[in-house]
N, C-alpha and C positions, 0 to 999 in steps of 0.2 A: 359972768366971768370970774369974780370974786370967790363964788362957789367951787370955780373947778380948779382953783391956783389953791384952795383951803386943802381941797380934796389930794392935790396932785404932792403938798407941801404933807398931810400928815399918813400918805402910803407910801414914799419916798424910800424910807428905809424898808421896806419890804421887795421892791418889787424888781424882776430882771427880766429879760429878756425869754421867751417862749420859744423853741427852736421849730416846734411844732408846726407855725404857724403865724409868726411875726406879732401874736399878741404880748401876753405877758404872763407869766406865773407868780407866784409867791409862795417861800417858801419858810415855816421857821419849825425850829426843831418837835418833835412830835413831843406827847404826855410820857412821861417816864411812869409809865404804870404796866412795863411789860417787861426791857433788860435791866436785871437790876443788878447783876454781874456779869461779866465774863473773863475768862482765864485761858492760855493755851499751855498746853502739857510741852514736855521736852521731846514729846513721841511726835507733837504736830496734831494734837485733837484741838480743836475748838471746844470748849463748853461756855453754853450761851443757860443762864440759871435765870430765869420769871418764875415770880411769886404765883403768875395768874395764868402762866400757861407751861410751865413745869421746864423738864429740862432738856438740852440740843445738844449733842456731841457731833459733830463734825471734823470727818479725816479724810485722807487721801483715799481712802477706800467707801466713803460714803458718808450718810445720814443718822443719825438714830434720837429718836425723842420719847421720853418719859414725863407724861403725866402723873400726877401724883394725888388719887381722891384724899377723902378723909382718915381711909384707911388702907391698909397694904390690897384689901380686894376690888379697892376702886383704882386703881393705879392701871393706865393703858399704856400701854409700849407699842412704838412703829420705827420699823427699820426700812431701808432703803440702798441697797448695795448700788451703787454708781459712783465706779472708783475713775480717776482723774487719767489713769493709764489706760484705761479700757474708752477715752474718746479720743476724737481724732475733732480738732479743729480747724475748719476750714473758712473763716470769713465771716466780718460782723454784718450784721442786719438793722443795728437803729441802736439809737438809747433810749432807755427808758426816764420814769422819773427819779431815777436813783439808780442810775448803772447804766454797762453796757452789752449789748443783746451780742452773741455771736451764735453761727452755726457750729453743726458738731457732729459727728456718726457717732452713736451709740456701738460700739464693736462688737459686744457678743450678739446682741440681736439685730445689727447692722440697721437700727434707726437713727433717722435725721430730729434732731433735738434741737433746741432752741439753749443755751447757754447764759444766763446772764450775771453779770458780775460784778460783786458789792466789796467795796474795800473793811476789813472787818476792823480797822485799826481807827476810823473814825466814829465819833461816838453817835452821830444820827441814822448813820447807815447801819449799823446796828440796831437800830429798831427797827427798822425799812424792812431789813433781810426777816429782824422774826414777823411782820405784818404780813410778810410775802408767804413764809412757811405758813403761820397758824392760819393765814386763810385757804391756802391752796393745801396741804399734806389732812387736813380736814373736809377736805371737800372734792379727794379725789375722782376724777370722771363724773364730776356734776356738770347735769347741762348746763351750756350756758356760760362754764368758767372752762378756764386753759386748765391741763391738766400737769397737775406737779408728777417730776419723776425720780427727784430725788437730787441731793447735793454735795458737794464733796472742798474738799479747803486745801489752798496751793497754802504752804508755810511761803515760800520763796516770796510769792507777790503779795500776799495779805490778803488773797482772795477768796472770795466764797465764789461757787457758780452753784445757783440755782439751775438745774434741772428742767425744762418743759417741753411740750409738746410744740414740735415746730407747723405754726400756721402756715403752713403755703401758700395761701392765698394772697396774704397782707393784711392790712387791715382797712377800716372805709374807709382812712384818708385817703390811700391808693386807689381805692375803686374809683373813688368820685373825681381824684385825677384823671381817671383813662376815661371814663363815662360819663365822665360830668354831671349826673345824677344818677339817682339809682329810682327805678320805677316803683309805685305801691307794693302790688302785689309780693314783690322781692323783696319788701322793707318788710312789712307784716310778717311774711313765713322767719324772716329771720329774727323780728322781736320777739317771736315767741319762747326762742331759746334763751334771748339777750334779759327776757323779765325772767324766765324762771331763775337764769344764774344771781340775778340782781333780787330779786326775792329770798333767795336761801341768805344770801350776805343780811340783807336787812333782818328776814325772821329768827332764821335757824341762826347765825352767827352774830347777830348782834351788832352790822359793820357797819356802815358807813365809808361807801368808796373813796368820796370827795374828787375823783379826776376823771369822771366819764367823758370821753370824746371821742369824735373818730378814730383818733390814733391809737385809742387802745381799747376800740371792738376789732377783732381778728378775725381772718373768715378763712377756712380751708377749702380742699380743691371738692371736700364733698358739700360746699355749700355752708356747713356751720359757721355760727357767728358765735362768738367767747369774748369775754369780758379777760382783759387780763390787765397788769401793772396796779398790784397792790399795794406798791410802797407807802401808800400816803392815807391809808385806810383806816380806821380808829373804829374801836369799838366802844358800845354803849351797854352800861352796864344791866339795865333792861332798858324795854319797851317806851317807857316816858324820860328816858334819859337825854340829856342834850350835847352837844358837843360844841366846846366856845374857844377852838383855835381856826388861822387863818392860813390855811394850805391849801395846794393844787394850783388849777388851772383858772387862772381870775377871767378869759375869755368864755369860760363854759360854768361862771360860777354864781349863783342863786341870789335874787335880791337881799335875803337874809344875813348869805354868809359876805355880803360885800357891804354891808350895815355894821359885820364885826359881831351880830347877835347869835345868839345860840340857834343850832340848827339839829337838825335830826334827817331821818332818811329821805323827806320831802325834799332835800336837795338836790339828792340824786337825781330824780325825777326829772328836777329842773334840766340837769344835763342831760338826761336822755333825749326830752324833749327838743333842745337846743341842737341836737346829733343827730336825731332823726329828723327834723325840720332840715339840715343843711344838707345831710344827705339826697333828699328829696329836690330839693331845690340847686341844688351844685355849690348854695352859695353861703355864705355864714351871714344870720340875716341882722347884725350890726355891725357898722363901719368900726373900723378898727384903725384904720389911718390916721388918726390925732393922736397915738395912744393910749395907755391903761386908765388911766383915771377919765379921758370921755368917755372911752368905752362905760365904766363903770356907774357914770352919769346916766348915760343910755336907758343902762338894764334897770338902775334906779326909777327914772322921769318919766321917758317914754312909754308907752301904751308897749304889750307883750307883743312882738310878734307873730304874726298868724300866715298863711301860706293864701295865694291869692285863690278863692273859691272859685273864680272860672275855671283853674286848669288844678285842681283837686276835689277828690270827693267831700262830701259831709264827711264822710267817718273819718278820713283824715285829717281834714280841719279840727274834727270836735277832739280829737286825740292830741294832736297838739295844744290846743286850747287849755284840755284840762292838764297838761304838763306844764304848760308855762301860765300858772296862776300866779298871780304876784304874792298872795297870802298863804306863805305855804300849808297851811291847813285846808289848804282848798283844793291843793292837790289829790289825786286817788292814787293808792298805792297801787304795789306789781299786781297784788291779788286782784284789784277791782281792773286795772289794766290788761291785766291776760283773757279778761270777759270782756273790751271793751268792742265794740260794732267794729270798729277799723282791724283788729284780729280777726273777728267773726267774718265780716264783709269775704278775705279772700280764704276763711280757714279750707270753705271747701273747693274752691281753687286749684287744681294742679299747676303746681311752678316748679320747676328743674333747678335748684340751688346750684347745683353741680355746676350745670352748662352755662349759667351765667355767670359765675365766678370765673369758669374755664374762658368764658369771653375774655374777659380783663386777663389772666397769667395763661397764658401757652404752657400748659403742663409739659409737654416734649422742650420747648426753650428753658424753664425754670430749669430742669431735671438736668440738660447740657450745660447751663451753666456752673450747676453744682459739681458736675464730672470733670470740669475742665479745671476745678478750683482744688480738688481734692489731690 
């Protein structure tokens, strides 16, 4: 008892409320190793200036970022026209970890968009918003991740809207509301998209998610599962780098990074692990009802959680197993993960992603209700 009044008396000042899911979050302001300035013109442009990922112009007509190599021929530029007149919004959809999600018609090409929107006047959400760009506007139409469409800035409200591809499906915290689990064979086809996007962030990007959870793997109506809500993301400057702040989701959060030690991409794991175990099972497999700090206890004391072998395969026990190792080196990464027997088991498999998502959202209801909104 002493231990968890210690525990409960020195995360106090960190922790609030989780809307998610009645756990808890924490949240403190990110490394300032990304906005090092910003400034807004009398025209109503944004400019967002990093040392380390170059520079953001945002206006009412759109996006634009310049990278800056060593010399004028290493220097990339990406533009993104989606101006603020040209949508039409029609109804929010959620919040994220640092904003709020609405719908929207794209009008020249009359697509449904996902909206989300970050106040640029506060100083953390100003990192958030460039975490969200530099991982998504570089990682356009990769499996796996939401795809960025571009952004634009209201002067009147302060606001950025990021840009995305609207999920229609939801995401698995909704499926596992209407289906109360979700079956192997439809976990597998869909981690396979969910490792590749989570492998490019860890290899090619250098990220560290730090908020995996159901609530933000998304699934469309053709079946994909995407990784979205960057906000809380940090990059490592290579391969053996570590990273020693305490953000995200303390319900989906790694024995490491609730020790307060330095962590790296084996965390992530740990979440996916914890995501796809609940998916499977309907249920999140630690009590949550004392609050954050027993929770935190738990994940510490208690033996990892594993799925009951009567009514699961080997492959999907040994896959969760080796996700929820206590010692994160003991984890296997996306790469050894996407060869793992539990992908192999249903690869050759025919499953209809489609039709089972379409189980859970009535594409004909979705679609009426968006008609009736507009």
């Amino acid at each position: 008892m002493a231990g968890l009044e210690e525990l409960k008396k020195k995360l106090q000042p960190l922790l609030f409320d989780d809307p998610d899911r009645g756990g808890a979050s924490t949240r403190v302001p990110l490394p300032e190793d990304t906005c090092d300035s910003y400034a807004i013109s009398d025209g109503g442009t944004v400019n967002l200036l990093s040392r380390s990922l170059g520079e953001y112009n945002i206006n009412e007509l759109g996006f634009h970022k310049r990278s800056a190599g060593p010399d004028e021929s290493d220097s990339d530029e990406k533009g993104y026209r989606c101006a603020s007149h040209e949508m039409h919004i029609f109804g929010p959809i959620g919040n994220g970890a640092s904003s709020v999600v609405e719908r929207a018609i794209f009008i020249p090409v009359h697509r449904i968009l996902a909206l989300k929107k970050i106040n640029i006047f506060e100083k953390e959400k100003r990192q958030q918003i460039l975490n969200e760009m530099r991982t998504l506007c570089e990682a356009c139409c990769y499996p796996g991740l939401v795809e960025f469409q571009g952004a634009f800035y209201m002067p009147d409200s302060g606001q950025i809207s990021i840009a995305l591809e609207y999920m229609d499906g939801g995401s698995l915290a909704d499926v596992i509301r209407v289906k109360k689990s979700i079956p192997e064979p439809v976990l597998s086809h869909m981690l396979q998209k969910v490792l590749l996007g989570l492998r490019y962030l860890h290899e090619v990007r250098h990220l560290v998610h730090r908020d995996i959870k159901p609530a933000n793997v998304l699934v469309n109506l053709k079946g994909e599962a995407k990784i979205t809500d960057f906000g809380v993301s940090t990059g490592l400057d290579n391969t053996m780098a570590m990273c020693a702040t305490f953000v995200g989701t303390v319900t989906y959060m790694s024995p490491e990074r609730i020790r307060n030690e330095n962590y790296s991409y084996a965390a992530d794991i740990w979440s996916l692990g914890l995501t796809i175990l609940e998916c499977a099972t309907g249920k999140f497999p630690y009590d949550v009802n004392e609050g954050p700090a027993n929770l935190m206890l738990q994940i510490l004391d208690d033996p990892s959680p594993t799925p009951p072998p009567d009514a699961y395969s080997p492959e999907f026990c040994s896959f969760i197993n080796d996700c929820l190792q206590k010692d994160a080196d003991a984890r296997p990464m996306c790469e050894k993960l996407l060869s793992h027997p539990f992908i192999k088991r249903y690869a050759g498999t025919e499953v209809d992603l489609a039709a089972y998502v379409k189980s859970v959202v009535d594409p004909t209801e979705r679609l009426k209700q968006i008609a009736e909104k507009i």
